[in-house]
LODONU-714442 format. One record per residue (C-alpha): y, z, x; residue in three letters. Coordinates in steps of 0.1 Angstrom, whole numbers, plus 2048, in hexadecimal, padded with zeros to 3 digits. Each point is the difference from the previous one (the first is absolute). Layout:
YZXALA;...
END
This chain:
26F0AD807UNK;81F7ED80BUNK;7FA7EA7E1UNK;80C81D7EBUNK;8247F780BUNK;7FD7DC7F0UNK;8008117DBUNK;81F811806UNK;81C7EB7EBUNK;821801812UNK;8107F77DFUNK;7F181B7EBUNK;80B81A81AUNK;8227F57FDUNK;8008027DEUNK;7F281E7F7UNK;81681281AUNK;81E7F17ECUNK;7F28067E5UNK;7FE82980BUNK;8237FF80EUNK;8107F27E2UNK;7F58207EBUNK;81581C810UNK;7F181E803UNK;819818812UNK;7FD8247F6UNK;81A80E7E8UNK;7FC81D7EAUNK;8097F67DCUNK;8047DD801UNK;7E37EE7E8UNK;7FA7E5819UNK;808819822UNK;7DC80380DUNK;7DF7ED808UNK;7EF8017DCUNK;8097DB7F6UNK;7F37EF826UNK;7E48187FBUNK;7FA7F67E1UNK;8017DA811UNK;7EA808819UNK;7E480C7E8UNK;8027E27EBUNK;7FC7EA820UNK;7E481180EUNK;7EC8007DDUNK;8077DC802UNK;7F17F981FUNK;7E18147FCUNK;804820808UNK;7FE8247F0UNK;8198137FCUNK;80E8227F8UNK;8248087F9UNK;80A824802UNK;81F8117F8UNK;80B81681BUNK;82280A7EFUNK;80B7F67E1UNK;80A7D880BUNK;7F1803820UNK;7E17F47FEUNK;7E47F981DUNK;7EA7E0801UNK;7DB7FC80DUNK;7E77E9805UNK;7E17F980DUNK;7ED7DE80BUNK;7DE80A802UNK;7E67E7811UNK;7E18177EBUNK;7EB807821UNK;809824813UNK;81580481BUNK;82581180EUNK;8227FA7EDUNK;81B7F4807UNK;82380A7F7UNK;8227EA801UNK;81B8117F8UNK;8227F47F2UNK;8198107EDUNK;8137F17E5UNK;825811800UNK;81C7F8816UNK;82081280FUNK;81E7F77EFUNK;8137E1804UNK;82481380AUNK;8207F27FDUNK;7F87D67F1UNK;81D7F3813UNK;7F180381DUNK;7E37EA7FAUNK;8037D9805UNK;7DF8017E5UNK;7FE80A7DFUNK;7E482280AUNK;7EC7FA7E4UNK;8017D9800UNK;7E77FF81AUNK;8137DB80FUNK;7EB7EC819UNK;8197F581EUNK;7F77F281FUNK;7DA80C7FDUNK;80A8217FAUNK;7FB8137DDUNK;81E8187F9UNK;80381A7EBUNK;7FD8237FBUNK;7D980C80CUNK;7F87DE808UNK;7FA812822UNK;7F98237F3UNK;7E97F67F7UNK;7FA7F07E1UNK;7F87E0819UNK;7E381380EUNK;7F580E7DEUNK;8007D57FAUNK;7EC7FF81FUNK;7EA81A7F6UNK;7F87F27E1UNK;7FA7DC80AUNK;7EA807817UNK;7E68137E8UNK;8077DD7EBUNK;7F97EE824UNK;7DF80F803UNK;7F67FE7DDUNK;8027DE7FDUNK;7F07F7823UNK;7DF8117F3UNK;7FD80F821UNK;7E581C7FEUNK;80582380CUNK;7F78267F8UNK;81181C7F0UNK;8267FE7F2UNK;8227F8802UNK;8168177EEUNK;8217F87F7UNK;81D81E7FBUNK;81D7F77F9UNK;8158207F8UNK;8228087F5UNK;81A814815UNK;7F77FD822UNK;8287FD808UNK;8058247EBUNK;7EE81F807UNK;7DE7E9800UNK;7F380E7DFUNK;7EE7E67F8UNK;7E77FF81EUNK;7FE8277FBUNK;7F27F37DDUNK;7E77E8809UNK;7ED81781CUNK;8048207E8UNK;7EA7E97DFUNK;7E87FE820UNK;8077DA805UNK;7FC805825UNK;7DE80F7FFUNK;7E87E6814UNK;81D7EB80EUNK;7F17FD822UNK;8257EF80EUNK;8207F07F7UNK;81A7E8805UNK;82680B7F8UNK;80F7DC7F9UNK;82780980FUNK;8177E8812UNK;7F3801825UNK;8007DE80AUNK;7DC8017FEUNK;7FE81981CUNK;7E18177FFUNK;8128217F9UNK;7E981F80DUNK;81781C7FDUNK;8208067EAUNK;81581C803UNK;80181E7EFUNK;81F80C7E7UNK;80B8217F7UNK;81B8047E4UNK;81381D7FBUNK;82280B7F3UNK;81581E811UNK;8178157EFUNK;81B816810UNK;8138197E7UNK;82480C801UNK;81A8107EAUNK;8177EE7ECUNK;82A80180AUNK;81E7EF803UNK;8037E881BUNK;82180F809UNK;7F1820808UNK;7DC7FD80CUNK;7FB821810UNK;7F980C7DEUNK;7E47EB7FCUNK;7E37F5810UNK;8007DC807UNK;7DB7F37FFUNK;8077DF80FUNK;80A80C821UNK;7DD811805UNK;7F07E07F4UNK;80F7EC81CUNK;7F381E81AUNK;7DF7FB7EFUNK;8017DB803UNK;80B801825UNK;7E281C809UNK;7E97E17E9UNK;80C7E8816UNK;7F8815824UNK;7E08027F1UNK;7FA7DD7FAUNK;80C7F8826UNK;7E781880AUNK;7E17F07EDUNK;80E7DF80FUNK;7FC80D823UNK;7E080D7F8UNK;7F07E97F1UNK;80F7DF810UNK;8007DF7F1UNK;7E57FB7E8UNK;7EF7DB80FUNK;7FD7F77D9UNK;8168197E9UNK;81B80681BUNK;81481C802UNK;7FD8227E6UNK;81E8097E9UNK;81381A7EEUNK;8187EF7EBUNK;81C80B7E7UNK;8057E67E4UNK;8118107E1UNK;81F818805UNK;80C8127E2UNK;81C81E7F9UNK;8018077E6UNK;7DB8007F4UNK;80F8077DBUNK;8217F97F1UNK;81C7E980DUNK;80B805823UNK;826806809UNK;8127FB81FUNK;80D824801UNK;7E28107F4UNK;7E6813814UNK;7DC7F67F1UNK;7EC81D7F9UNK;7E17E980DUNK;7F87E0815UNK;7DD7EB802UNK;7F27E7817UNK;7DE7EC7FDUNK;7EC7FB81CUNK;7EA7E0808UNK;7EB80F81EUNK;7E97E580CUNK;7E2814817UNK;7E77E981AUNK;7E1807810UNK;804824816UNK;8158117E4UNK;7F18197E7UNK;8167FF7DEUNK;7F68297FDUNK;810806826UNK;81B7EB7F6UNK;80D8117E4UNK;7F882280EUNK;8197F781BUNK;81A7F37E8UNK;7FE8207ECUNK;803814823UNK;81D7EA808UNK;81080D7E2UNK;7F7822800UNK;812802820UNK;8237F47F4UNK;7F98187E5UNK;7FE81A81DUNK;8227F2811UNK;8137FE7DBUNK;7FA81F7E3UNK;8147E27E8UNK;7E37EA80EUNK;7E67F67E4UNK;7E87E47FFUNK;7E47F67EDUNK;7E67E580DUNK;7EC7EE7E3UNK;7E27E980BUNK;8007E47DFUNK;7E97EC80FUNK;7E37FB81DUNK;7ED7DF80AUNK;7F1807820UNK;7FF7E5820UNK;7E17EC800UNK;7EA7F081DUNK;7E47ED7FBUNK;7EA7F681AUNK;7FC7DB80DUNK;7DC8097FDUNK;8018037D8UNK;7ED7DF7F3UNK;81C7F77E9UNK;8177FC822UNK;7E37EC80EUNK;7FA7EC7E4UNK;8277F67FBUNK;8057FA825UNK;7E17EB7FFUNK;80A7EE7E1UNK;8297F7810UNK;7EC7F4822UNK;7EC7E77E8UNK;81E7F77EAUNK;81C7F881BUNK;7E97FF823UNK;81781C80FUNK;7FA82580AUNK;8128157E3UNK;81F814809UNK;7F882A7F9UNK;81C8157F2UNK;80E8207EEUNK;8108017DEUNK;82480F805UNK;80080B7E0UNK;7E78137E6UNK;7ED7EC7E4UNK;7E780A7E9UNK;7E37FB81BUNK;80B82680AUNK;7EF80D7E2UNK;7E57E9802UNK;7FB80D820UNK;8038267F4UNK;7E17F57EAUNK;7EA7F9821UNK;8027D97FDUNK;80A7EC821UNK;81D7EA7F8UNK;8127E0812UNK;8217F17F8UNK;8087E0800UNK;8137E37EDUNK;8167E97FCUNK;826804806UNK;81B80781DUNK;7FC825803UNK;825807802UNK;8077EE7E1UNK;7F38177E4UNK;8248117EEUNK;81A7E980BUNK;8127E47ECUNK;7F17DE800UNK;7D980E805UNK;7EA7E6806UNK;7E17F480AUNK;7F67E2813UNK;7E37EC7E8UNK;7ED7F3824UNK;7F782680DUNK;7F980C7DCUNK;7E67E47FCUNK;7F180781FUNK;8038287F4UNK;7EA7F07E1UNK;7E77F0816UNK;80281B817UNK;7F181C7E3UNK;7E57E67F4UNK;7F27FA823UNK;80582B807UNK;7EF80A7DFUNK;7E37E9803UNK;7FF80A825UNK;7FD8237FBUNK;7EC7FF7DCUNK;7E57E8816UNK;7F881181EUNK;7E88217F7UNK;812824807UNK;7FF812820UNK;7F0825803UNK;81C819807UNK;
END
């Protein structure tokens, strides 16, 4: 099956993933061209082009979802690659050497805003399907392409695909993300969740006749933080994910209206990224944040918190066991002659929900791992041919070899 990797055109690789990173597709409410519809749009066109059938689906107005399918016509599993078409914003332009959305080639290294994350690996993806079209290779069952909008958002666009019942019969999937072409078993989970403390209102010159909100936020923070140090001890350090974490990001006081130097706010709100590992139960978790507050509520009458859970995408772990792990691992000993390196995603992706659906999942692809979000993204053309090769060789592994009885 190694002759699979002989069809994969390092050129068009390149070219299509400049072609994806020259159409931005950051999400901004309002703006015409703020969201994935015109990529999307792109990425239909190009996979009707080389064969394949496709849906387009609108998830929210602009927003739309892509599938496809390559279907060899005899029976047997599907396959799923995943790769999502938007990107995190490119932030302040000065601070890029590289135009973001020019997607400049320097010193065999594509740059450019998602050419890591992970419109490279959608590339990659796509390729390869092309890869093993053209080298007539035979196998059973299908490969199924999803290529969904808003995986770096509240991941409605996944949600979307496995509510129309897309995932039905997908018997395992690759999440094409920037791992260096580590085998990713396990990624951690994420809670989100913003906390509000309320207060009264009064002039900064006289607090006592107010309550001032932001004080009890920082007891609550401090109390979040114990707790966090606790889980840490518990727990230890992950081997794959690392450590577990509570973590403040946004601060605001006033949540409404303009804030004042010598006003009391009658309100304060923080966010909370709260990233969970293997060992932690997101149910136990937030019952003993809400007990945490409940007992500064006992210490403080002024003291009053509300907790609100946005968001929940569980830890996954799949076993090494799983025949898409055995068929990846089998297919990057046969494409480089080494033993493949085993990892954890630090983050989420949308192989969470995938995996809510009962579907084993792998990550892997292309790209330094620590790269996604910062200025001057890039990622290096050698690895994300091999990525290319690497999904060829795994699909036909895996869509060759008959399925195990669980």
């Amino acid at each position: 099956m190694h002759q699979v990797t002989s069809f994969v055109d390092e050129r068009e690789v390149v070219r299509l993933t400049q072609q994806l990173v020259q159409i931005p597709s950051v999400y901004r409410p309002g703006q015409p061209d703020g969201n994935e519809e015109r990529v999307a749009q792109f990425v239909a066109d190009y996979l009707r082009q080389i064969g394949l059938k496709v849906f387009v689906e609108e998830v929210v107005p602009g927003r739309p979802n892509v599938i496809a399918f390559y279907d060899s016509g005899r029976p047997g599993k599907t396959l799923l690659f995943e790769a999502h078409t938007d990107v995190v914003t490119e932030g302040d332009r000065d601070k890029w050497s590289y135009d973001p959305f020019a997607a400049t080639i320097d010193g065999g290294r594509i740059y450019g805003r998602g050419s890591c994350d992970t419109k490279g690996n959608l590339a990659a993806a796509i390729c390869a399907v092309q890869a093993i079209m053209r080298s007539g290779q035979s196998f059973a069952g299908k490969i199924l392409l999803c290529i969904p909008c808003d995986e770096e958002g509240m991941m409605i666009g996944i949600k979307d695909f496995i509510r129309r019942g897309w995932a039905k019969g997908v018997d395992a999937a690759i999440i094409c993300e920037p791992e260096e072409n580590q085998l990713c078993i396990t990624q951690k989970g994420a809670m989100r969740a913003i906390l509000r403390t309320y207060g009264k209102m009064a002039h900064g010159a006289m607090p006592l006749t107010g309550i001032n909100p932001n004080t009890r936020m920082a007891r609550a923070i401090v109390a979040l933080e114990e707790l966090e140090r606790k889980e840490m001890e518990r727990l230890g350090n992950h081997p794959m994910l690392g450590f577990p974490s509570i973590t403040p990001t946004i601060l605001q006081a006033p949540v409404k209206g303009e804030p004042q130097i010598n006003v009391v706010p009658d309100q304060c709100m923080t966010t909370l990224d709260i990233r969970t590992v293997p060992g932690q139960e997101h149910a136990i978790l937030h019952a003993e944040m809400t007990a945490i507050l409940d007992a500064l509520g006992k210490e403080d009458e002024h003291f009053k918190a509300v907790l609100e859970v946005i968001e929940e995408r569980p830890w996954t772990l799949t076993s090494m066991e799983e025949e898409v792990v055995q068929a990846t691992a089998s297919a990057y000993r046969e494409l480089t002659g080494k033993d493949p390196v085993y990892n954890g995603v630090p983050g989420a992706t949308d192989g969470t929900f995938l995996h809510q659906a009962g579907i084993p999942i792998l990550t892997t692809g292309a790209g330094d791992r620590h790269i996604p979000h910062h200025a001057d993204e890039y990622v290096e053309i050698g690895q994300l041919v091999e990525t290319t090769q690497l999904f060829a060789l795994s699909a036909l592994t895996f869509l060759t070899q008959p399925a195990s009885v669980k």
